[in-house]
PALOKE-48907 format. One record per residue (C-alpha): residue number from 1; x, y, z. Coordinates in steps of 0.02 Angstrom, whole numbers, plus 50000, padded with zeros to 5 digits. Each point is the difference from the previous one (the first is absolute). Example, Ala and Ser with C-alpha at 12.3 -4.5 7.8 and 13.67 -1.06 7.14 Angstrom:
2
doro/x/y/z
1/50615/49775/50390
2/50069/50172/49967
***
This chain:
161
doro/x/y/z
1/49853/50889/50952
2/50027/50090/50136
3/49823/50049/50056
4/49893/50168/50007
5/50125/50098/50109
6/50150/50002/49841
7/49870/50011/49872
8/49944/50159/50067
9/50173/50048/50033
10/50040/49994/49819
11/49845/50064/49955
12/50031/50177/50099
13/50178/50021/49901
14/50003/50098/49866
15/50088/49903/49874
16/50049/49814/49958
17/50176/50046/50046
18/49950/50074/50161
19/49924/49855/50049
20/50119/49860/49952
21/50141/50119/50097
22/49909/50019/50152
23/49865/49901/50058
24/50025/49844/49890
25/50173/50006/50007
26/49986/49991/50206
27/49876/49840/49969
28/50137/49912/49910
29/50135/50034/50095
30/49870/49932/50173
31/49846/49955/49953
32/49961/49823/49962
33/49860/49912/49879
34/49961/49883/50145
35/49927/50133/50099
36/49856/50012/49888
37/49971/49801/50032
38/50016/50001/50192
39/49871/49899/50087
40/49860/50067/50056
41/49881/49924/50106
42/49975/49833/50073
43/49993/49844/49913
44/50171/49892/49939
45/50090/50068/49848
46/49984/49881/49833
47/50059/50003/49835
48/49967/49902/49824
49/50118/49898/49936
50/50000/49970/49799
51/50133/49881/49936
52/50108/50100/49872
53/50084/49849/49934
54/49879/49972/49867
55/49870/50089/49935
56/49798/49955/50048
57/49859/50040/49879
58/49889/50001/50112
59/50053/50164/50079
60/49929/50080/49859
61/49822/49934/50079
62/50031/50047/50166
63/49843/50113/50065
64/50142/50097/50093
65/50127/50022/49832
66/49835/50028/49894
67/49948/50154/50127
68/50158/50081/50041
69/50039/50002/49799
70/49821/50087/49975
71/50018/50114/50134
72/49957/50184/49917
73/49999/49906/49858
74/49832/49888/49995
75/50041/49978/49806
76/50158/49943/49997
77/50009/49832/49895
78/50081/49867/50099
79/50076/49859/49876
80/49981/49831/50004
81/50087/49903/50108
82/50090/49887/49860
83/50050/50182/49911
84/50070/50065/50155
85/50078/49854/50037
86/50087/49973/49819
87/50066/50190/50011
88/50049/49985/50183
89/50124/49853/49923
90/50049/50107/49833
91/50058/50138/50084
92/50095/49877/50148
93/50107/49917/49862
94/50026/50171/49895
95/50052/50086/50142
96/50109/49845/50042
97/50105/50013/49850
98/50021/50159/50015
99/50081/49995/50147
100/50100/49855/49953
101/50052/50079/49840
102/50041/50157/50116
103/50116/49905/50141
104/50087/49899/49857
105/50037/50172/49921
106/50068/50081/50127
107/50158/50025/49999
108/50057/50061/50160
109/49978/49910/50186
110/49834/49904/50069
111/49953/49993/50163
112/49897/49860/50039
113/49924/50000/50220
114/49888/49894/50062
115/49851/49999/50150
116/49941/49881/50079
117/49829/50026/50130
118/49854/49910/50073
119/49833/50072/49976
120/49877/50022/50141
121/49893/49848/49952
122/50173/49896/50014
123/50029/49981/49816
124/50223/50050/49970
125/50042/50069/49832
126/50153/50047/49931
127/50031/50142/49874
128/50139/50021/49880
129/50037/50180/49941
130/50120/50073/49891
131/50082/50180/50009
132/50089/50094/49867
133/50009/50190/49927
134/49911/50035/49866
135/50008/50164/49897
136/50073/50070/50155
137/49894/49958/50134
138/49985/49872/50094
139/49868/49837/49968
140/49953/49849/50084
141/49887/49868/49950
142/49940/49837/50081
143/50021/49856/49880
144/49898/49859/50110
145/49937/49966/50148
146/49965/49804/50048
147/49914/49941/50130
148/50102/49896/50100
149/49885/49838/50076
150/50143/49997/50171
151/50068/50115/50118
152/50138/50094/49921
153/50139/49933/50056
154/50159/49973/49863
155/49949/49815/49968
156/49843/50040/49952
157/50022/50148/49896
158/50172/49901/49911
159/49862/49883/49968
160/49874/50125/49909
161/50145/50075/49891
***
């Protein structure tokens, strides 16, 4: 993640250990992932924006999806786009009861935090999260996020909840 430089750094040590004490270790504590996406170059910065609040088939067609899923792999079987999309939905409500069946379980406190933001194409969301301890260590996990069609302002979000 952090380019040539730390590769080779952990490359010259002589052990795992070794490296994750020094040279990694000095990364984490500094470094940042963003330096590897600095911009370079001329030209304006863009991005693609997917909507996550429900699942498209068609991204299983995309020419870009389709390539970056083959890539060292030209025979990797892509399914079909009604497969992906029923399993995409199996595993969203298993893993929704789970977690339901896991916060109505729990016995001790729940600690529910909310975020609200505006993306850079002008779209606000608002994310609820919950936090709790779980076998000793501490978890968090985002329960929604909805797209909000106003500014966020406490009207408007009253009125999405």
């Amino acid at each position: 993640c952090w380019g040539e430089a730390a590769l080779q750094a952990a490359i010259e040590c002589s052990n795992t250990k070794s490296a994750c004490d020094g040279p990694i270790k000095s990364l984490l504590e500094t470094g940042s992932i963003k330096t590897s996406f600095d911009h370079k170059g001329k030209g304006k910065i863009t991005y693609s924006h997917h909507c996550l609040m429900g699942f498209r088939e068609s991204i299983v067609k995309d020419r870009g999806f389709v390539l970056l899923m083959k890539m060292g792999q030209p025979e990797y079987y892509i399914p079909a786009p009604k497969t992906v999309a029923r399993d995409v939905r199996l595993v969203f409500v298993k893993t929704r009861r789970c977690i339901a069946r896991m916060l109505q379980d729990y016995t001790s406190k729940l600690n529910f935090a909310t975020d609200v933001w505006t993306s850079p194409n002008h779209q606000v969301y608002v994310t609820v999260s919950v936090h709790l301890e779980h076998e000793g260590q501490p978890l968090s996990m985002i329960l929604d996020i909805v797209e909000v069609s106003k500014s966020h302002i406490g009207a408007n979000l009253a009125e999405v909840f």
